[in-house]
DSSP file (Angstrom, degrees, kcal/mol; ACC not computed):
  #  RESIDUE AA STRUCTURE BP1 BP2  ACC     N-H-->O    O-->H-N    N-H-->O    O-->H-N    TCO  KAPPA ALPHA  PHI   PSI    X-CA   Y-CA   Z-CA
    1    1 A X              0   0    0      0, 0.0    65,-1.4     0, 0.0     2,-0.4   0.000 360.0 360.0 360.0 132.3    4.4    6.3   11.4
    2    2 A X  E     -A   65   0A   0     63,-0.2     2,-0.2    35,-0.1    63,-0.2  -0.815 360.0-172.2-100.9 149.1    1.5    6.4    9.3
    3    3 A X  E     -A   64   0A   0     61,-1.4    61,-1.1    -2,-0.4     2,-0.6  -0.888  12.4-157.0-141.2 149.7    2.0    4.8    6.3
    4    4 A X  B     -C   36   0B   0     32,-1.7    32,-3.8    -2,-0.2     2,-0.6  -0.924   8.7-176.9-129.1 124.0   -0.4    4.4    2.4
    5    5 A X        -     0   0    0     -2,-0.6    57,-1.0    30,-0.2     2,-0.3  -0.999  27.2-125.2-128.5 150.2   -0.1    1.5    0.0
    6    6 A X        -     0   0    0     -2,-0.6     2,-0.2    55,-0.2    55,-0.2  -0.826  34.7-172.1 -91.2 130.5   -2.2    1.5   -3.4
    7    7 A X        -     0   0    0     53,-0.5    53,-0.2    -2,-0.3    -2,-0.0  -0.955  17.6-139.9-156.1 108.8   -4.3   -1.7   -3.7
    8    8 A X     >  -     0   0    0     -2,-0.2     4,-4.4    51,-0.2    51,-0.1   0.094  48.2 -88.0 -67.7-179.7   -6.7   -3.4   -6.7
    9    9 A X  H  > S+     0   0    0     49,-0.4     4,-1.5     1,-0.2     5,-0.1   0.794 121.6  46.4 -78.6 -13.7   -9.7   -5.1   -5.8
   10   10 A X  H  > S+     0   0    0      2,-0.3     4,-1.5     1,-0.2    -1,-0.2   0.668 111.8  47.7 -97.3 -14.9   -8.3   -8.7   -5.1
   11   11 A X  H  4 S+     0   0    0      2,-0.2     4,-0.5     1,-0.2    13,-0.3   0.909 113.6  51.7 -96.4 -44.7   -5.4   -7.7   -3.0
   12   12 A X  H >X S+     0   0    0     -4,-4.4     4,-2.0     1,-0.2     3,-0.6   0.884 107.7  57.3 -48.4 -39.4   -8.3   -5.3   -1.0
   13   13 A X  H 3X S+     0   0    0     -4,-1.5     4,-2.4     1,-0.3    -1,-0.2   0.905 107.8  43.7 -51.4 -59.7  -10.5   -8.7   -0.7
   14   14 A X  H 3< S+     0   0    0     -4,-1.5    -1,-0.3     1,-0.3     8,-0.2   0.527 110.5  54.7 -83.9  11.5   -7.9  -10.5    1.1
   15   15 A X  H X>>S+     0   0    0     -3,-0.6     5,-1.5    -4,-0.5     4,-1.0   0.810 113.4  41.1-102.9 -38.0   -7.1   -7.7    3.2
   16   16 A X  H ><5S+     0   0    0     -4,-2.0     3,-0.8     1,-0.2     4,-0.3   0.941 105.6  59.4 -61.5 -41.5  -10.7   -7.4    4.3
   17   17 A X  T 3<5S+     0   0    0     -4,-2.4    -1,-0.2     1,-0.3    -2,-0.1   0.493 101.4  64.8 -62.8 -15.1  -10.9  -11.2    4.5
   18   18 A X  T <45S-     0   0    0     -3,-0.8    -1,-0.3     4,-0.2    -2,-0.2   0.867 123.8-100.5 -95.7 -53.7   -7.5  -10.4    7.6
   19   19 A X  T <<5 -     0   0    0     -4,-1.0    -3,-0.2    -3,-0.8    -2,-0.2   0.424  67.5 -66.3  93.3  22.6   -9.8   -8.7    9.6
   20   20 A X  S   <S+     0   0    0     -5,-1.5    85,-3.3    -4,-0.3    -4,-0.1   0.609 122.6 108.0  48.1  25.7   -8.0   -5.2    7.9
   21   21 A X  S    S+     0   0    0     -6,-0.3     2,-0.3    83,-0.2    80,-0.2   0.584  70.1  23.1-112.6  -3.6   -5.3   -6.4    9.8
   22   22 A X        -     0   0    0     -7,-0.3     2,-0.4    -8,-0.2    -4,-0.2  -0.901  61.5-132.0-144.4 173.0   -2.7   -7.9    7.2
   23   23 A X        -     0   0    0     -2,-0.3     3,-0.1    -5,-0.1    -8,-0.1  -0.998  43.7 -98.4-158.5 112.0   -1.9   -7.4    3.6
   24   24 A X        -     0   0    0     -2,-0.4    -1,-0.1   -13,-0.3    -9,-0.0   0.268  50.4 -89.8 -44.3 153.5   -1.5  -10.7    1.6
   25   25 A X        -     0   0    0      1,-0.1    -1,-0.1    -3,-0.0    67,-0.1  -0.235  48.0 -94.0 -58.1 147.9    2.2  -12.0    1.0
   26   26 A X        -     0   0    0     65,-0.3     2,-0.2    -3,-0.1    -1,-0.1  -0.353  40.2-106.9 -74.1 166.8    4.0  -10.9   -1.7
   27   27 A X    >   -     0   0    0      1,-0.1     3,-2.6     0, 0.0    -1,-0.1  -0.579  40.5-100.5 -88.8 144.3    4.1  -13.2   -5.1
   28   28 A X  T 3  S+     0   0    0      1,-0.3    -1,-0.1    -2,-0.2    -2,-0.1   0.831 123.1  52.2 -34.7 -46.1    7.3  -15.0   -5.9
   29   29 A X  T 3  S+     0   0    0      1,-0.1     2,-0.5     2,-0.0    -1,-0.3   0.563  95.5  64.2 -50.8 -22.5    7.9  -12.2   -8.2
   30   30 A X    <   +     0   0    0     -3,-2.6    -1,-0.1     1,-0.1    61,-0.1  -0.914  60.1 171.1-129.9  85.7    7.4   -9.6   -6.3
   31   31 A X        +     0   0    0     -2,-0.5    60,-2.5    59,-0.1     2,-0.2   0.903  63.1  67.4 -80.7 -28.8   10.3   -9.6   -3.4
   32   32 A X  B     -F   90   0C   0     58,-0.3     2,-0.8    59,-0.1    58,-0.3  -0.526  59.8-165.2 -84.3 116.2    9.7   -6.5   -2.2
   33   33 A X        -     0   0    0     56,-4.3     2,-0.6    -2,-0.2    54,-0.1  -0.900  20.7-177.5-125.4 132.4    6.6   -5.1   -0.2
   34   34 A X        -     0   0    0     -2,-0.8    54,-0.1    54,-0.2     2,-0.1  -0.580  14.2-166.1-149.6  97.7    6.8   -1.4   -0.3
   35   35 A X        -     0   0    0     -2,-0.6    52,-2.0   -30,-0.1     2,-0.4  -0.413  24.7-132.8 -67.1 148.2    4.3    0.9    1.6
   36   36 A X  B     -CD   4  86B   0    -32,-3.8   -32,-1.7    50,-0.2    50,-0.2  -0.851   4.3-145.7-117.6 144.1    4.5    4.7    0.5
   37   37 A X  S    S+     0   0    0     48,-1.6     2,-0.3    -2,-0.4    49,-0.1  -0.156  78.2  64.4-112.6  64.4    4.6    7.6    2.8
   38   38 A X  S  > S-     0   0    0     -2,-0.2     4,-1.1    47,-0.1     5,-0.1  -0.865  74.4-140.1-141.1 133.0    2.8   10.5    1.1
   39   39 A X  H  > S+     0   0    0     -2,-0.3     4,-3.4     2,-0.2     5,-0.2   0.958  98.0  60.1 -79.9 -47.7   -1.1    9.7    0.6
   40   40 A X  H  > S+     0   0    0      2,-0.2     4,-6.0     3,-0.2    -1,-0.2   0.925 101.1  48.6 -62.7 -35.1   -0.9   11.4   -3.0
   41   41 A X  H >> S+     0   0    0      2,-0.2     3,-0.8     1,-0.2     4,-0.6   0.870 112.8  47.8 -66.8 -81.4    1.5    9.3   -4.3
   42   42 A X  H 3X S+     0   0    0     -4,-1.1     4,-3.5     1,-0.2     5,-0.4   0.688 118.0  42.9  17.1 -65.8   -0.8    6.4   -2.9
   43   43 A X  H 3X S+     0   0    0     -4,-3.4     4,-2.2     1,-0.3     5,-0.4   0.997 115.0  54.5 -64.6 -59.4   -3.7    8.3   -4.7
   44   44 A X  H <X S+     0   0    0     -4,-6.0     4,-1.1    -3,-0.8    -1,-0.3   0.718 114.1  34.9 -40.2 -30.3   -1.2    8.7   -7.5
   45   45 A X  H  X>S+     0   0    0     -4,-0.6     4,-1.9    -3,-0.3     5,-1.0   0.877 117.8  53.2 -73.8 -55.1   -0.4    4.9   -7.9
   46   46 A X  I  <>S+     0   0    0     -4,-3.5     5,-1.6     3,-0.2    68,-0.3   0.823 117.7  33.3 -88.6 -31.8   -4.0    3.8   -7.1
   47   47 A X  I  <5S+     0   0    0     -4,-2.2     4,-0.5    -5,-0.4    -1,-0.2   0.935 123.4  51.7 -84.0 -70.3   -6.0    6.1   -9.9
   48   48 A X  I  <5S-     0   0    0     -4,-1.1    -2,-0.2    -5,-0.4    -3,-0.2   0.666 132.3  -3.3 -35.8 -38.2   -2.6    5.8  -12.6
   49   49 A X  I  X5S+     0   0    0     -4,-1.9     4,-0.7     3,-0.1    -3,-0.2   0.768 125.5  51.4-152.1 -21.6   -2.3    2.6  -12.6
   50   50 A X  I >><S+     0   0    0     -5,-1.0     4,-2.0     3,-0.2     3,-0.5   0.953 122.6  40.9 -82.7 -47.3   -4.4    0.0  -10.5
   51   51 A X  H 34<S+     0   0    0     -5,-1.6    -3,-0.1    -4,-0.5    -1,-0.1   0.381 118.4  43.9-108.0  12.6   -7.3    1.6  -11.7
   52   52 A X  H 34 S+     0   0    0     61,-0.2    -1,-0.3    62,-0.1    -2,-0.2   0.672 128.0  28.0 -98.2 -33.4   -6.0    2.0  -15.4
   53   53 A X  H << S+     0   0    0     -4,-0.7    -2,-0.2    -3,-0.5    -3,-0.2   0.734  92.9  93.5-115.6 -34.5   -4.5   -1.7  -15.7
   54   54 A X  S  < S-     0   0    0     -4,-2.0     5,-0.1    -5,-0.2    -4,-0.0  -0.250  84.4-114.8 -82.3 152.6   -6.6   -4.3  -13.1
   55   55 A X  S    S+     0   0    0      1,-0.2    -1,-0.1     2,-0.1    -4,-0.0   0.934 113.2  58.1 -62.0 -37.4   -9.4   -6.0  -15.0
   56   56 A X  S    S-     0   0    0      2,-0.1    57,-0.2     1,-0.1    -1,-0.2   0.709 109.0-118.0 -79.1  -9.7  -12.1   -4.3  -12.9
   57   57 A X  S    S+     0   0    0      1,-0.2    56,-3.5    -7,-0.2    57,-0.4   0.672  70.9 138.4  90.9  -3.3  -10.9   -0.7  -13.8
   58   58 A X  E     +G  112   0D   0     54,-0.3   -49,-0.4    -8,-0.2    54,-0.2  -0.957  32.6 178.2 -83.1 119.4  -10.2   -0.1   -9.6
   59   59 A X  E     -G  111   0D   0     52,-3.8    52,-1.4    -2,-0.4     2,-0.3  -0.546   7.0-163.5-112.8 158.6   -8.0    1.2   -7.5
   60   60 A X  E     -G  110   0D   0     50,-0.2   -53,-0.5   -53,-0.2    50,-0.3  -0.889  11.0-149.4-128.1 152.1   -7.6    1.7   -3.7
   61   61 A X        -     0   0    0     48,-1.5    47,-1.2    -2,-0.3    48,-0.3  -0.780  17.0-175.6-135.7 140.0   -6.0    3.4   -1.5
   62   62 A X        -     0   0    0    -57,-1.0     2,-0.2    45,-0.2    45,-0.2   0.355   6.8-168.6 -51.6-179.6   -5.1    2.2    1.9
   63   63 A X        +     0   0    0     43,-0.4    43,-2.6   -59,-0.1   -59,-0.2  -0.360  13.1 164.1 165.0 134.7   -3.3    3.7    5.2
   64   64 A X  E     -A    3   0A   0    -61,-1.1   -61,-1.4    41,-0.2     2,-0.3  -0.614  26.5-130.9-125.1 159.7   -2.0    1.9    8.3
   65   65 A X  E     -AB   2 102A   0     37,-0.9    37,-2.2    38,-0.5   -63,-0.2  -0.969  18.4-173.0-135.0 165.6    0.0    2.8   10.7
   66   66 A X  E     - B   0 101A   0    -65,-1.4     2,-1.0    -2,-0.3    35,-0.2  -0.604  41.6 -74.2-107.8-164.9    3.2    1.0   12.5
   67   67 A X     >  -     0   0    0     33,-1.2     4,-1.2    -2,-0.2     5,-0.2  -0.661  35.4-138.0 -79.3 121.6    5.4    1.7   15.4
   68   68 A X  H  > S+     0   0    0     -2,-1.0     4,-0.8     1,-0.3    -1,-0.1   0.775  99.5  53.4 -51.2 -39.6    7.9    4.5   15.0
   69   69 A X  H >4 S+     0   0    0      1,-0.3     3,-2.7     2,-0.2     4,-0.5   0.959 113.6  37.8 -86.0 -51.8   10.5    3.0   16.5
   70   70 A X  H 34 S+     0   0    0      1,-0.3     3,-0.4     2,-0.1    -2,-0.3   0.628 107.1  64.5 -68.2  -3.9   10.6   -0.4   14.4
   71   71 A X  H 3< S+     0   0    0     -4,-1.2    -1,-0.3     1,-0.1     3,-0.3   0.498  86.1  72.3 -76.6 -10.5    9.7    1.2   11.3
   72   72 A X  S << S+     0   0    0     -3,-2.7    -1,-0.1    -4,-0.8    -2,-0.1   0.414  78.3  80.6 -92.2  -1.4   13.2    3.3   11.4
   73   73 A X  S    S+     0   0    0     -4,-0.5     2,-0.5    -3,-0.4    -1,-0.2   0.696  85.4  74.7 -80.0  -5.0   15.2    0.0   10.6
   74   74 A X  S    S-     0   0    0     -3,-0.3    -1,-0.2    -4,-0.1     2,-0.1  -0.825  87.1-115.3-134.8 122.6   14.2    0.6    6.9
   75   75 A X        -     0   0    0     -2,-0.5     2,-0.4     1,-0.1    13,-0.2  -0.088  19.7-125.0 -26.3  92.2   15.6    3.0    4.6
   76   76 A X        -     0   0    0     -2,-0.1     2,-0.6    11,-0.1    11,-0.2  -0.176  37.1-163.8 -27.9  81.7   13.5    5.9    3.2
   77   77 A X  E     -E   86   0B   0      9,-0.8     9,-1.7    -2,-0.4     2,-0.9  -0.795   9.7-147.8-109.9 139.4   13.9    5.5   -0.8
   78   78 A X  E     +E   85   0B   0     -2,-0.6     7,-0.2     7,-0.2     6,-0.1  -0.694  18.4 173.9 -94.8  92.7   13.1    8.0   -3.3
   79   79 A X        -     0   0    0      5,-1.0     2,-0.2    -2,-0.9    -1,-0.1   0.132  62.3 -33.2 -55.3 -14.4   12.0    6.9   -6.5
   80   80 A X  S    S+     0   0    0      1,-0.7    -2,-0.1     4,-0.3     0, 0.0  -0.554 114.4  22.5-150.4-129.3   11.0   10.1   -8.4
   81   81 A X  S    S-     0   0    0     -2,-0.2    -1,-0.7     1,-0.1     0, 0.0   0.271  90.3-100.1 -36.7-177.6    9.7   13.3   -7.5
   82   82 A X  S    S+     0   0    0     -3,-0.1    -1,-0.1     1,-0.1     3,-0.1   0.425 125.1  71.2 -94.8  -7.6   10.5   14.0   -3.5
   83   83 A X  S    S+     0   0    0      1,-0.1     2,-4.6    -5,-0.0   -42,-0.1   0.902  82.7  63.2 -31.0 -64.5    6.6   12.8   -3.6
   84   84 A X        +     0   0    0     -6,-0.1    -5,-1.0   -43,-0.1     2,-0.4  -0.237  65.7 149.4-100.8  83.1    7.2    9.1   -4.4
   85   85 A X  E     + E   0  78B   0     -2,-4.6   -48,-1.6    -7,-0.2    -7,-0.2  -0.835  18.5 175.5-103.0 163.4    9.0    8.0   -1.4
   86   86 A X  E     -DE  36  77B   0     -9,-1.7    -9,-0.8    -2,-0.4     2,-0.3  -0.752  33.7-125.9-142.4 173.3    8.5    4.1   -0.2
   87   87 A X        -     0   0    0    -52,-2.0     2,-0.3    -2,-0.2   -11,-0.1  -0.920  26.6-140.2-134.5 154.8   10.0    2.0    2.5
   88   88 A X        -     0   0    0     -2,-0.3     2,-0.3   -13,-0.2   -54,-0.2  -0.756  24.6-178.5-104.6 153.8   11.4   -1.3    0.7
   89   89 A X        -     0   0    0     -2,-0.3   -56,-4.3   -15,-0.0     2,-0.3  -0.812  27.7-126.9-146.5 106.4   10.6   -4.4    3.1
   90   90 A X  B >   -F   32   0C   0     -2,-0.3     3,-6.4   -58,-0.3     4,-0.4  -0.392  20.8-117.3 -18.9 108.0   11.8   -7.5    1.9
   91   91 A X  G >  S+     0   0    0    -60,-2.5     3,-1.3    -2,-0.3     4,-0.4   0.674 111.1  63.7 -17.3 -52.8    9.2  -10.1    1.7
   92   92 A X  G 3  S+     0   0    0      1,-0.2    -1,-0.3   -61,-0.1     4,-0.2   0.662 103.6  44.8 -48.7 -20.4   10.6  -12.1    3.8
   93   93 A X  G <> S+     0   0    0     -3,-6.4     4,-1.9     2,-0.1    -2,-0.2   0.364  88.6  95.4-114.4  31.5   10.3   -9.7    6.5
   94   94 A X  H <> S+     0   0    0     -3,-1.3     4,-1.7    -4,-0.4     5,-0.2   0.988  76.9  55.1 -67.7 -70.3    6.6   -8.7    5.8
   95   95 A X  H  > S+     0   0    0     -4,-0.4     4,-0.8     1,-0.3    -1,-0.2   0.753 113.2  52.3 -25.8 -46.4    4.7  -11.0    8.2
   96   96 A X  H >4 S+     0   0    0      1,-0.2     3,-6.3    -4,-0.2     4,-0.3   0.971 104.4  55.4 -50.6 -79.0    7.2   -9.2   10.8
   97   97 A X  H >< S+     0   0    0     -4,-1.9     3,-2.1     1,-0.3    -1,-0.2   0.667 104.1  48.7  -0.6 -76.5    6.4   -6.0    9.8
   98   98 A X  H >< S+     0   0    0     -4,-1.7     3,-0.5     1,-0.3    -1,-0.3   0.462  90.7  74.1 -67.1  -8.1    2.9   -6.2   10.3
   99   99 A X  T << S+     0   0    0     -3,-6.3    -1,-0.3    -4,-0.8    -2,-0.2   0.573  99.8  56.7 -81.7  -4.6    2.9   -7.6   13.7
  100  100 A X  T <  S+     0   0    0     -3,-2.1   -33,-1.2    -4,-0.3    -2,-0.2   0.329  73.4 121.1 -88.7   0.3    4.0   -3.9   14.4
  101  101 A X  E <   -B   66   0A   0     -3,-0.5     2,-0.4   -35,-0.2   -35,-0.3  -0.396  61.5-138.0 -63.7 146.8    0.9   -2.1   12.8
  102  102 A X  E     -B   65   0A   0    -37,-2.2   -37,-0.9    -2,-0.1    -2,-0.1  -0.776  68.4 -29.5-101.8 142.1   -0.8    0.1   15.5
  103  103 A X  S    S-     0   0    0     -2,-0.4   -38,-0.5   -39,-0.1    -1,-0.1   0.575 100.8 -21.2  -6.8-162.5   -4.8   -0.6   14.7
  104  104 A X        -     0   0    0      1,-0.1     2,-0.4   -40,-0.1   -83,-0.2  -0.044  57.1-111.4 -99.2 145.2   -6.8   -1.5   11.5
  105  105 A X        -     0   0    0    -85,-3.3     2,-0.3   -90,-0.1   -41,-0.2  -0.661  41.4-156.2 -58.6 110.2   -5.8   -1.0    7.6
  106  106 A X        -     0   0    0    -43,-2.6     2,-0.6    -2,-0.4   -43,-0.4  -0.614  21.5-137.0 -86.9 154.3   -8.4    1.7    6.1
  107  107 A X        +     0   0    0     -2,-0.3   -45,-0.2   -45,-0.2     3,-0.1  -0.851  33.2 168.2-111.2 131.4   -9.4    2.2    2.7
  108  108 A X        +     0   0    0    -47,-1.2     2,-0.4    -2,-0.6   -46,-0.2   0.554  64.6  26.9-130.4 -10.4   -9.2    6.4    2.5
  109  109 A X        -     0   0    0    -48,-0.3   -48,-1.5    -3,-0.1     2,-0.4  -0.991  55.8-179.1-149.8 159.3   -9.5    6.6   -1.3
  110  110 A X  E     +G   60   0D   0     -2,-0.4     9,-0.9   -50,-0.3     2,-0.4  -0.997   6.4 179.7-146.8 146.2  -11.0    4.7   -4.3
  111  111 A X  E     -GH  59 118D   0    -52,-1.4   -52,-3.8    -2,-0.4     2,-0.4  -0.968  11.7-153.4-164.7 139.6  -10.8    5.6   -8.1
  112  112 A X  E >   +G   58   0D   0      5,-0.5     3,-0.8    -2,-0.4   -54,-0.3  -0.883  64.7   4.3-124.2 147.3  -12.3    3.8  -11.1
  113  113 A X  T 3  S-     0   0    0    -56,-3.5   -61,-0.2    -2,-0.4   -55,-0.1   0.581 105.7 -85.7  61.0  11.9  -11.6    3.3  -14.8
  114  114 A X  T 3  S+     0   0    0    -57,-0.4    -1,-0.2   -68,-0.3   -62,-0.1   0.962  96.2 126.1  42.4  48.5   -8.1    5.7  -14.8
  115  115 A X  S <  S-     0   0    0     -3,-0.8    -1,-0.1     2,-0.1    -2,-0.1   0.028  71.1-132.5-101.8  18.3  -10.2    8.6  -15.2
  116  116 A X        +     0   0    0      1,-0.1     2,-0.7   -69,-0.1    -3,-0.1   0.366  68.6 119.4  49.3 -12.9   -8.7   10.3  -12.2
  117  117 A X        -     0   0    0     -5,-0.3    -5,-0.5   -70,-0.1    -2,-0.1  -0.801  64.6-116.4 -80.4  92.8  -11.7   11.0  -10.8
  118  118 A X  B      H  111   0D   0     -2,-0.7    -7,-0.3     1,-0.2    -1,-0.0   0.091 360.0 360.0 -63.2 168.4  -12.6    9.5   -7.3
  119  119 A X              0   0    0     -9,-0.9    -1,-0.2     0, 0.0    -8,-0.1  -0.115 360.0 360.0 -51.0 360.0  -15.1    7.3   -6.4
C-alpha cells in the first residue's frame, strides 16, 4: 500500500539523516503516528499547515510504501471529508511498522510560506 505523510523541514532532516528509510519516533505528546492515504490530503496538510505554522514557512510531502498484507491490521479512519483518511499506528508500534516499508521514503511535493503554491 502506498502510503503519504506531510513533514516540516526538521522531521524531513532526520528522515534523510535514516537513509530515507525511517521517520523519527513520535514525541511523548504525540502517541499516535498516522500516515495518510490520499496524496492531496498529504499536499493538503503539508501547504495548510506545515508550511503556514513551522518557523521556516515549509512543508513536505512524503510517500512510502508498506506491505499490503501487514498494513491491513490497522483500521482505515476518516477524519473529514472522504479525502482525509489516515491509518492511526500507535507509537509504540512504529519502529514495527517501518520494518515493513517496501523501498525508500520520497519527498513528491514541497510548498512554502502557506501560499499554496508549490515549490
Amino acid at each position: 500500500m502506498i502510503l503519504y505523510r506531510p513533514v516540516g523541514t526538521k522531521e524531513l532532516e532526520l528522515i534523510r539523516e535514516s537513509g530515507w528509510t525511517r521517520y523519527p519516533p513520535r514525541l511523548p505528546e504525540q502517541p499516535i503516528f498516522y500516515p495518510v492515504l490520499e496524496e492531496e490530503y498529504a499536499r493538503q496538510i503539508a501547504r495548510d499547515w506545515n508550511a503556514r505554522y513551522h518557523d521556516d514557512h515549509r512543508g513536505y510531502v512524503t510517500r512510502f510504501e508498506v506491505e499490503d498484507e501487514f498494513v491491513r491490521r490497522y483500521e482505515v479512519h476518516t477524519v473529514g471529508a472522504a479525502l482525509h483518511r489516515e491509518l492511526w499506528i500507535p507509537a509504540e508500534e512504529q519502529e514495527e511498522f517501518q520494518c515493513h516499508f517496501t523501498g525508500r521514503i520520497q519527498v513528491v511535493g514541497e510548498y512554502t510560506g502557506g501560499s499554496g503554491e508549490p515549490v
